[in-house]
N, C-alpha and C positions, 0 to 999 in steps of 0.2 A: 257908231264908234264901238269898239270891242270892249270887251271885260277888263280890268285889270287882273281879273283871276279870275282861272278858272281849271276847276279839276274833275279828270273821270275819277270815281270812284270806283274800289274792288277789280282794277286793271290786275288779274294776276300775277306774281311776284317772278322775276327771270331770273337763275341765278346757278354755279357753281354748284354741285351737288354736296350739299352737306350731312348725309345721311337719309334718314327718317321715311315715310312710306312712298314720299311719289319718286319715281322709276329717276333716274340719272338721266339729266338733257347738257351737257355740256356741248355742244356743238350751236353755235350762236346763234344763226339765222333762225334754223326751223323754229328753236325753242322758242324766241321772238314772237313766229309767225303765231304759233299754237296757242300761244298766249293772247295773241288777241282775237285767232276765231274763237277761245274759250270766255276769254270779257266781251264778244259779240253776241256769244249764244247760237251760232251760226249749227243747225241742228244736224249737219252734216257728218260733225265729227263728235268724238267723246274719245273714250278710255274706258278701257274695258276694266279697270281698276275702279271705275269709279260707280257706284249702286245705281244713281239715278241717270240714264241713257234713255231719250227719247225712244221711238218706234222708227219715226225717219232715219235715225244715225246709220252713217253705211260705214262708218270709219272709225273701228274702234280703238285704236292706238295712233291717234292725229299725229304726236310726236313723230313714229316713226315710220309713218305716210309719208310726211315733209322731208326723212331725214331721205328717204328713198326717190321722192319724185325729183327733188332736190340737185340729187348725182351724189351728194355728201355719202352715201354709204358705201361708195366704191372708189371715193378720191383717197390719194396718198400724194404727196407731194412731197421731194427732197433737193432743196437747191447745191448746188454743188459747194462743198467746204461746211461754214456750222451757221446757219439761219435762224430767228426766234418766229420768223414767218412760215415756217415752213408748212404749218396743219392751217395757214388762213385760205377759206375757200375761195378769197378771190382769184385765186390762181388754177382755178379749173378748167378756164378758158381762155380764146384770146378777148372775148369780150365778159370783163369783168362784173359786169349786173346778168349773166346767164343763171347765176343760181336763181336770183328773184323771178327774172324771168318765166324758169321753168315752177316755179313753185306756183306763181300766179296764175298762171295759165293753167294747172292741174287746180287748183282749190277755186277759181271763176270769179274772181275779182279783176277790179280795174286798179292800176296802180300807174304813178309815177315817179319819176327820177329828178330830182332839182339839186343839180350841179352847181357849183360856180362859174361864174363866164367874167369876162373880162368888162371892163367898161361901165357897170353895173353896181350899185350899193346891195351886196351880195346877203350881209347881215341883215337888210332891210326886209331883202324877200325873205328869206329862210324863217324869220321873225314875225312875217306875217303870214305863211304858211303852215308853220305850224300854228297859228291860233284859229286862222280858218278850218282845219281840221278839229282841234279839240273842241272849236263852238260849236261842230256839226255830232258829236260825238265819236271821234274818231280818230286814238292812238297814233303816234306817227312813231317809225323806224326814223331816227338818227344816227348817223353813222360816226361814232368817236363823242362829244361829249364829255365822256370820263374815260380815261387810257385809252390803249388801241382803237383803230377806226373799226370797231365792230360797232352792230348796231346798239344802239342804247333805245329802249321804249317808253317815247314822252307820253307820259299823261295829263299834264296838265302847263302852264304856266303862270307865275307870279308876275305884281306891280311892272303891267305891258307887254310880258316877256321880258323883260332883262332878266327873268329866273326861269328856267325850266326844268319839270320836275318830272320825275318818273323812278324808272326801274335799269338799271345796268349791271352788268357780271361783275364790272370791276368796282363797284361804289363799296365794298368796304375792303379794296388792300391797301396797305399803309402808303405804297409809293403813288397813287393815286388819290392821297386823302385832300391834299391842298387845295380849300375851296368851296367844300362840299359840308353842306349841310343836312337835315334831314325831317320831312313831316313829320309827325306824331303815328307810331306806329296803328294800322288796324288791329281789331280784333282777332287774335289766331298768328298774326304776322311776328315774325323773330326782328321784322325793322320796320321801319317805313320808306316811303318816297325817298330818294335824294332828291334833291334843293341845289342847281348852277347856278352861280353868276359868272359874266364873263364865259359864257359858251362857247359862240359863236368859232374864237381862235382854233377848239379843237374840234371842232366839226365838219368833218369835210359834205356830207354832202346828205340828202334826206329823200324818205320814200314817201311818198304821200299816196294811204291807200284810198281809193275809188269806194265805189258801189258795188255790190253782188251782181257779178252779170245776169242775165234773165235765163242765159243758157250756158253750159258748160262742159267738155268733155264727159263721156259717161265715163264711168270707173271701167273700165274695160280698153276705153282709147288711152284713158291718162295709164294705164298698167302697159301697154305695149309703150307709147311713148318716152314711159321712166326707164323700161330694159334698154330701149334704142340709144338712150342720153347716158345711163348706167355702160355700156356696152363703149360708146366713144370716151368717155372717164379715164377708163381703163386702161383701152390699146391705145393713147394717144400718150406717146413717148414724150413729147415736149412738146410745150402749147405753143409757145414763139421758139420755135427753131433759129428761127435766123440771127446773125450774125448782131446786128445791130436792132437785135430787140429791146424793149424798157427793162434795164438794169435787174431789177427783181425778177422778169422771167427768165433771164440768161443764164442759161446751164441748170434751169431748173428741169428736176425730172419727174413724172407724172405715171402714173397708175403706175402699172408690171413694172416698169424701168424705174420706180420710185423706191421699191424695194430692194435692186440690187443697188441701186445708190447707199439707201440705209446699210445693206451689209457690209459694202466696202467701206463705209465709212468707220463701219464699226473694227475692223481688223486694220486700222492704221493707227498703229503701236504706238507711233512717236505722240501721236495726238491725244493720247490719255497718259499724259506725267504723273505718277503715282505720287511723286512731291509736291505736287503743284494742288491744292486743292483747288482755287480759284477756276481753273480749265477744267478740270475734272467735274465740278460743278454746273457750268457753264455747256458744257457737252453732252454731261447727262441730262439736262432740262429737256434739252432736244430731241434727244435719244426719246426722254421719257413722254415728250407730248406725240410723239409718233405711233410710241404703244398702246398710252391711252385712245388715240385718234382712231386707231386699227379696231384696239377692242371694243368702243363704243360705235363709230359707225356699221362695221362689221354686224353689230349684233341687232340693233335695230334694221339693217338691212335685211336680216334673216327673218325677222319678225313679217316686215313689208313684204318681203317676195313671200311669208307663208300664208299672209289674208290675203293676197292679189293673185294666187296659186286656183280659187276657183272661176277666174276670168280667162282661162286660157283652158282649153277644150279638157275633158278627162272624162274616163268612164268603162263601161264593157261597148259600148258602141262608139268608140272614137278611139284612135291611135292616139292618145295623151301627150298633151305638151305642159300639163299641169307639172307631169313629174320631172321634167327639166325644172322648171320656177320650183320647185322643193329639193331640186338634189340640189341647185345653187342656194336654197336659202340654209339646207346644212351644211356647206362650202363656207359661208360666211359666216354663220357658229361656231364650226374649227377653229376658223382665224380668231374670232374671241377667243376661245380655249387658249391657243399656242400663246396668244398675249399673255395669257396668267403664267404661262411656264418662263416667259422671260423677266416676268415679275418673281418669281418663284427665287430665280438664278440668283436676284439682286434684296434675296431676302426679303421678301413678299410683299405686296401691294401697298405702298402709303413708308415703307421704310425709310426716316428720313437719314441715315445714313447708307443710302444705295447708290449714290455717285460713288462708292470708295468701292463696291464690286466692280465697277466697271477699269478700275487699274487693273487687274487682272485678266491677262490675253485670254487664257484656259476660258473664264467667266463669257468674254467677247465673243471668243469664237464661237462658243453655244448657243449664243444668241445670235448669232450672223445665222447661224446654217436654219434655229427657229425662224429666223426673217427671211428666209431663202423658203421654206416649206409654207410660211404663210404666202407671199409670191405664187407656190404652185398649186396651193388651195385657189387664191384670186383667180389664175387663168384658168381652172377646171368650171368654176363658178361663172363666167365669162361664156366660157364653150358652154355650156348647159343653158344662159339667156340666150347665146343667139342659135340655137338648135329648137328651143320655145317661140322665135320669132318667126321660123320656116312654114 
C-alpha cells in the first residue's frame, strides 16, 4: 500500500519572474522541464550563471536549450479577433503534445501522456499515477491543477492524494486563490509548495516522466533537428487550415502570418474605444502577452542558436554554416530590441497605465509598422537556419 504522504524535497521553485538574479523563464513548459532536470541533477545541463558546473555539463543555459529545441523560440501565434490564448504553445501544432515531444527526445528521457478516456474512473488513475511516480522519486507535469491548463509541477502528495502539492505559475494570483493552501516555506524560498484538494476537476491530463534513456541524440543531431522544427514554426501559416477545424485553431495564425495578424489588429481603430476602458484593457493584455512572448522567446532563442553555433561547420578550412546559426541568432536579438521600443511607445516596460497609449492611432500605428520589421527580422532569421541546414 502507498504512503499517505509523501514529498520530494528542494523540487526547484517555477514561477513568473519576479526580479532578482536568476535570468526570466516565463514561458511554461521548458521552465517546468529545467526545473526538474535541475532537482534530478541530470549533469548534462547547468547555467552558466551558476559557480558550480560539473566537467560533463554540455548545456550551459538548460532554460534556453528547452526554450529552443522546444520550437517556443520561434512560435507566435494570433487567433483572429482578441484571444487570452493566443501565446499558449499548444497551438504550435496540429498535434498538441509536439512541444513535449520534441523537448524529450532532445534531452533523452522517456515520458508519457495520461489523458482521460471514457468509460474509465479517470481521477482513480491519474491519482495513482502520480503517487507511483513521486514513490519512485520523480516530479510529475500536471496540466491545469491551479488556473490555465498549463503545466503545474507535483512534488509531492497528502492524506492518499486527495492533496497534491508542488510548484505552479499561477498559485499566488488572487483569481486563482480558492482552495489553495500552502507548505511551510524552505529555506531561501519567498513560499512554499501549494497544497490542492479537490484537483482532479481542473486537471486535464498529466506527463509521467520515464528513465534517462541509455542513449540519446548527440548535440549536433538535436541542433540540426531544432532548426528543422524551428524552421516549420515559422513558415507554417495556419496549423489547422481547414474549414471545420477544433474551434481554438480556426483562423488562428502562426509564425510570419502571426505577425501581420498582430499588426492588423492593431490599426483597427474602432476596436480601441478611448472611453471604454474595460476593452481597452482587455486588448492591451493581448497586445501585451504577444510582446512579452516575442521578447522572451526571441531572446533565449539567440542565446540557443549562439551555443549550438559550434555544431554546424566553421573555420579557415570549411565554407561556414556556423555564421548563418549567428546571423539568425542576431536576427532574434533585434526582435527582443524592437519589443523594448514598443514598450518604450506605451511608456516603458511594466507601466501599469499602458492600455490608455494604445487609444491612441499615432501610438498604434508605430507599433504596427515595429511588429511589421519584427516579422522581417523573423523571415531573415529563418533564411539564414535553413541556408545552415544546406
Amino acid at each position: 500500500m502507498s504512503n499517505q504522504r509523501a514529498v520530494l524535497e528542494n523540487v526547484p521553485r517555477v514561477h513568473f519572474y519576479e526580479g532578482g538574479k536568476r535570468c526570466p523563464e516565463d514561458i511554461i513548459i521548458p521552465s517546468v522541464v529545467r526545473a526538474i532536470l535541475e532537482y534530478l541533477g541530470d549533469e548534462d545541463y547547468g547555467c552558466k550563471h551558476c559557480p558550480m558546473r560539473g566537467q560533463a555539463c554540455k548545456v550551459f543555459c538548460t532554460y534556453s536549450h528547452l526554450v529552443g529545441v522546444s520550437g517556443a523560440a520561434a512560435f507566435l501565434s494570433w487567433k483572429e479577433g482578441w484571444h487570452g490564448d493566443n501565446v499558449a504553445l499548444f497551438y504550435m501544432d496540429a498535434d498538441a503534445g509536439a512541444v513535449e515531444d520534441h523537448i524529450f527526445a532532445a534531452i533523452g528521457y522517456a515520458y508519457e501522456a495520461v489523458t482521460k478516456e471514457a468509460g474509465r474512473d479517470n481521477e482513480a488513475v491519474f491519482r495513482q499515477r502520480i503517487i507511483e511516480s513521486i514513490d519512485r522519486g520523480m516530479p510529475v507535469m500536471a496540466y491545469g491543477v491551479i488556473g490555465p491548463p498549463e503545466p503545474s509541477l507535483i512534488t509531492g502528495y497528502d492524506e492518499g492524494g486527495d492533496v497534491l502539492i508542488g510548484w505552479n505559475f499561477f498559485q499566488n494570483f488572487p483569481d486563482f486563490a480558492a482552495g489553495i493552501e500552502f507548505e511551510p516555506a524552505a529555506e531561501g524560498q519567498p513560499g512554499g509548495y501549494f497544497r490542492k484538494r479537490d484537483w482532479f476537476k481542473n486537471t486535464e491530463n498529466l506527463l509521467i516522466i520515464g528513465e534517462k534513456l541509455p542513449s540519446k541524440p548527440s548535440l549536433p543531431q538535436v541542433s540540426r533537428d531544432a532548426l528543422r522544427w524551428l524552421i516549420k514554426v515559422t513558415r507554417t501559416p495556419m496549423v489547422r487550415p481547414e474549414p471545420d477545424a477544433p474551434e481554438h485553431y480556426r483562423q488562428r495564425h502562426n509564425g510570419l502570418a502571426a505577425y501581420n495578424a498582430w499588426a492588423d489588429h492593431l490599426l483597427r481603430d474602432a476596436e480601441w474605444p478611448a472611453d471604454d476602458e474595460a476593452t481597452l484593457r482587455a486588448h492591451h493584455q493581448i497586445h501585451e502577452d504577444a510582446v512579452s512572448t516575442v521578447a522572451e522567446a526571441r531572446w533565449y532563442g539567440s542565446i540557443f542558436l549562439a551555443e549550438i553555433a559550434e555544431h554546424f561547420a566553421a573555420g579557415p578550412n570549411y565554407r561556414g554554416a556556423s555564421g548563418h546559426v549567428l546571423h539568425a541568432a542576431a536576427c532574434y536579438a533585434a526582435e527582443h530590441d524592437l519589443m523594448w521600443l514598443i514598450w518604450d511607445l506605451a511608456g516603458g516596460i511594466g507601466n501599469p497605465d499602458a492600455f490608455r497609449a494604445l487609444a491612441d492611432p499615432a501610438k498604434r500605428r508605430a507599433m504596427a509598422d515595429i511588429v511589421r520589421q519584427a516579422r522581417d527580422k523573423d523571415a531573415e532569421a529563418i533564411q539564414h537556419l535553413e541556408l545552415a541546414l544546406q
